[in-house]
C-alpha positions in Angstrom: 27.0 140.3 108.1 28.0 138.7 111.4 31.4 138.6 112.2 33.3 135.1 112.8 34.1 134.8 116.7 37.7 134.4 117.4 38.8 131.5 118.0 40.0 130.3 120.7 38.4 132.9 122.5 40.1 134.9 124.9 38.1 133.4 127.5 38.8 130.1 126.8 41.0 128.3 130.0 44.6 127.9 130.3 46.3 124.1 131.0 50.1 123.3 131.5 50.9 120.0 129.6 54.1 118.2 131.0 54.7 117.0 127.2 55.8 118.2 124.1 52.8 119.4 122.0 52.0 119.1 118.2 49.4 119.8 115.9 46.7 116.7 115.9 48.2 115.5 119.4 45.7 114.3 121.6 46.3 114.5 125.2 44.6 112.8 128.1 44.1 115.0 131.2 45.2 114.1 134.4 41.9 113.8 136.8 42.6 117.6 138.2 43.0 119.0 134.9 39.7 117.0 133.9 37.7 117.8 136.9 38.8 121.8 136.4 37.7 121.8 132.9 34.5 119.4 133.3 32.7 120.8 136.5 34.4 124.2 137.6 35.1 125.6 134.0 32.1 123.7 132.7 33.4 122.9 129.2 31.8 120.8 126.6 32.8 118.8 124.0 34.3 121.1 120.7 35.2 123.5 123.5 38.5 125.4 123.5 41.2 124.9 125.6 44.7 126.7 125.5 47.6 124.8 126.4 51.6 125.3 126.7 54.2 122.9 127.3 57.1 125.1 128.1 58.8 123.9 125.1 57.1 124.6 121.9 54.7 127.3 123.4 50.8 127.7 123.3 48.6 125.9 121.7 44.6 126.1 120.8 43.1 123.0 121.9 39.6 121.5 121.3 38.1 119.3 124.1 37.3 116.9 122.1 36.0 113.8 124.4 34.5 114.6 127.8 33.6 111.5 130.5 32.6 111.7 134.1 36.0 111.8 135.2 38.0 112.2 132.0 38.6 114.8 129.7 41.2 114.4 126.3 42.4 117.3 124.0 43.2 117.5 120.7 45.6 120.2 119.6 44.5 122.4 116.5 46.5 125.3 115.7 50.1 126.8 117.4 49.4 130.2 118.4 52.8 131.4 119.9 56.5 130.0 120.2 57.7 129.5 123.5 58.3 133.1 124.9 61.7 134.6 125.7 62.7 135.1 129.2 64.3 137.5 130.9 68.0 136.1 132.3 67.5 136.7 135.9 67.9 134.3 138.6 66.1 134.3 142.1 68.0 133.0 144.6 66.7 132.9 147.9 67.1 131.1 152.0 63.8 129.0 152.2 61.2 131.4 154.4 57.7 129.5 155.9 55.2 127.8 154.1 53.2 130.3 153.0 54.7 133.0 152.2 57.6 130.8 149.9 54.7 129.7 147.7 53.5 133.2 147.6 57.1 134.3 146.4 57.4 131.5 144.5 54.3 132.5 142.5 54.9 136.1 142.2 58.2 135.4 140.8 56.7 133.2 138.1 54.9 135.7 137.2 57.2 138.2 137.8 59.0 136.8 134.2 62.2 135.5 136.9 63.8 133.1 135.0 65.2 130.6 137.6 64.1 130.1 141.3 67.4 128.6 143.4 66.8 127.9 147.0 70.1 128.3 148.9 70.6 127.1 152.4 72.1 129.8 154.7 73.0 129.9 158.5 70.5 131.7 159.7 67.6 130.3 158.0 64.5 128.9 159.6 63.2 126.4 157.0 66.0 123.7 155.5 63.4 121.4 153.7 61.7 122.2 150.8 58.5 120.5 149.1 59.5 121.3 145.3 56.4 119.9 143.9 54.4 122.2 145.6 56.8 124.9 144.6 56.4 123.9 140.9 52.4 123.3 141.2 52.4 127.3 142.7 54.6 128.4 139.6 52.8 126.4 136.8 49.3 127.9 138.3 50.7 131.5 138.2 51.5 130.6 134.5 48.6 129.8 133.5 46.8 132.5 135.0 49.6 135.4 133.9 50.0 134.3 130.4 52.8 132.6 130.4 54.2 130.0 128.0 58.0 129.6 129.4 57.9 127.8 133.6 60.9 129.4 136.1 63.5 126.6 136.3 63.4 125.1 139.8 66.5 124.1 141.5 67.1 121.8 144.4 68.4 123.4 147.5 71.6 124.0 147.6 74.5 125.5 150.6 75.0 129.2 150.5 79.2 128.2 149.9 78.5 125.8 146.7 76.3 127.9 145.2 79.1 131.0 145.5 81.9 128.5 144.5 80.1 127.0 141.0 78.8 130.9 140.5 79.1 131.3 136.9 81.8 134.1 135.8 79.5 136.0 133.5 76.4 136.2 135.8 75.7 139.5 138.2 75.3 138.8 141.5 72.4 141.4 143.2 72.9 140.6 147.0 70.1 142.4 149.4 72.5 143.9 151.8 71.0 145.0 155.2 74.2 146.5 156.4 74.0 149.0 153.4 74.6 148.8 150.0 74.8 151.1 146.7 70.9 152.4 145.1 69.8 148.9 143.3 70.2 150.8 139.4 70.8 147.3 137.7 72.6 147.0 134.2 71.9 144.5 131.3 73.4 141.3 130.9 72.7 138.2 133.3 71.9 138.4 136.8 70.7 137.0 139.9 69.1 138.5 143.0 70.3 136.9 146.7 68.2 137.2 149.3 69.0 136.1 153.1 66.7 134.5 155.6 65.4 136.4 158.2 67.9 136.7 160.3 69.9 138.1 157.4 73.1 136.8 156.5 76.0 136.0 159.3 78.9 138.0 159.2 81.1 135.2 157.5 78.5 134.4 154.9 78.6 137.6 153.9 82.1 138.2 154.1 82.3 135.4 151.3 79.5 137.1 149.3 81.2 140.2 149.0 84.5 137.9 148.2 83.0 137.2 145.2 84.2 139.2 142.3 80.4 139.6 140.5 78.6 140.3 143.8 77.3 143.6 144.1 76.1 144.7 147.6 72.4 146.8 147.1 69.7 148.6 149.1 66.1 148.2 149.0 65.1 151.6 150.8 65.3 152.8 154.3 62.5 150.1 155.4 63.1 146.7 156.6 61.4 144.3 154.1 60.5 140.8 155.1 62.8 138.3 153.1 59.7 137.5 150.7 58.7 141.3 149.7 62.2 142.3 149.3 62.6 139.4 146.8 60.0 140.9 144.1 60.7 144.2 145.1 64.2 143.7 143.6 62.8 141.5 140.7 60.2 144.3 140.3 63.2 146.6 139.6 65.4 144.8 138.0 62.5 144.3 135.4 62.1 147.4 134.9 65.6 148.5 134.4 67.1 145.6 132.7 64.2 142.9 131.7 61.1 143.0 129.8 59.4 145.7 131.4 61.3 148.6 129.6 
């Protein structure tokens, strides 16, 4: 007797929906979503599509009208609630194009929680283009598995982000003057990370100020700001998140 094929099957492509999803909602595809699906996925109608909304969690979707240019779905069953996230915070100075999508992405799919931008002395960049910086995150979700998007906050001053620094919430701050082995603890957390030029002596004179800021090293090698960043998320995973 043949056995039934799964459905959806594992194979079956992954679409972000910026709306809450239900069963029997139909959705109408923006013209990216459309063209991925209809001419580089190749999908036909009665296809499946999985979907997540960041809010009620994945969803097994049948393309159920396909145009030229348009594409709607039609949700069928709710696979998963949204997932929980680790409680960890990335907050990091703005770095180059590139490579801040790249961290950006990695983080996402990483399981960080929150990405904050923070604007220090020494920094480079002072601008940031947050809807590429979400695009990069919800792509890396889609791709990883992910039902829950990282939180993306607008860039804010080094000083206002240590004065509104919430009293429960571990501070991780990559020292490159020296700091204590990075063995993280439970609870909620954040990990800073300086520009390239590292932090000026005042900035982090007010870091260490702060009574949940805990100075760490990242090894005896100099790390550029972006590979430090997920090499501290990488650990902190591992000691405190999802990864044990």
């Amino acid at each position: 007797m043949t056995a039934t094929p799964a459905w959806p099957p594992e194979s079956a492509p992954r679409l972000f929906v910026d709306h809450p999803l239900s069963e029997g909602a139909e959705v109408v595809l923006d013209s990216t979503q459309a063209n991925y699906l209809l001419n580089v996925m190749r999908l036909k109608a009665g296809e499946a599509v999985r979907c997540f909304d960041d809010q009620t969690g994945e969803w097994a979707a049948e393309l159920c009208s396909a145009g030229k240019r348009d594409a709607r779905l039609r949700m069928v069953t709710h696979m998963t609630p949204r997932e929980p996230v680790p409680d960890l915070w990335l907050v990091a100075a703005p770095i180059k194009r590139q490579r801040i999508d790249w961290m950006a992405e990695k983080a996402c799919e990483l399981g960080v929680d929150r990405l904050v931008p923070v604007l220090t002395r020494r920094a480079v960049v002072d601008k940031l283009n947050l809807d590429r910086l979400r695009a990069h995150t919800i792509e890396a979700a889609e791709q990883c598995g992910r039902t829950a998007l990282p939180a993306l906050e607008e860039p804010a001053k080094l000083d206002k982000v240590l004065r509104d620094w919430p009293a429960d919430r571990t501070l991780y701050f990559a020292d490159e003057t020296g700091g204590e082995p990075f063995r993280p603890t439970p609870g909620p957390a954040a990990i800073l990370i300086g520009p390239e030029g590292g932090f000026d002596p005042a900035e982090r004179e007010a870091i260490r100020a702060l009574p949940q800021a805990r100075g760490i090293s990242l090894g005896p090698r100099i790390l550029r700001a972006e590979t430090a960043a997920l090499a501290a998320a990488a650990v902190w995973m591992s000691h405190a998140g999802d990864w044990r």
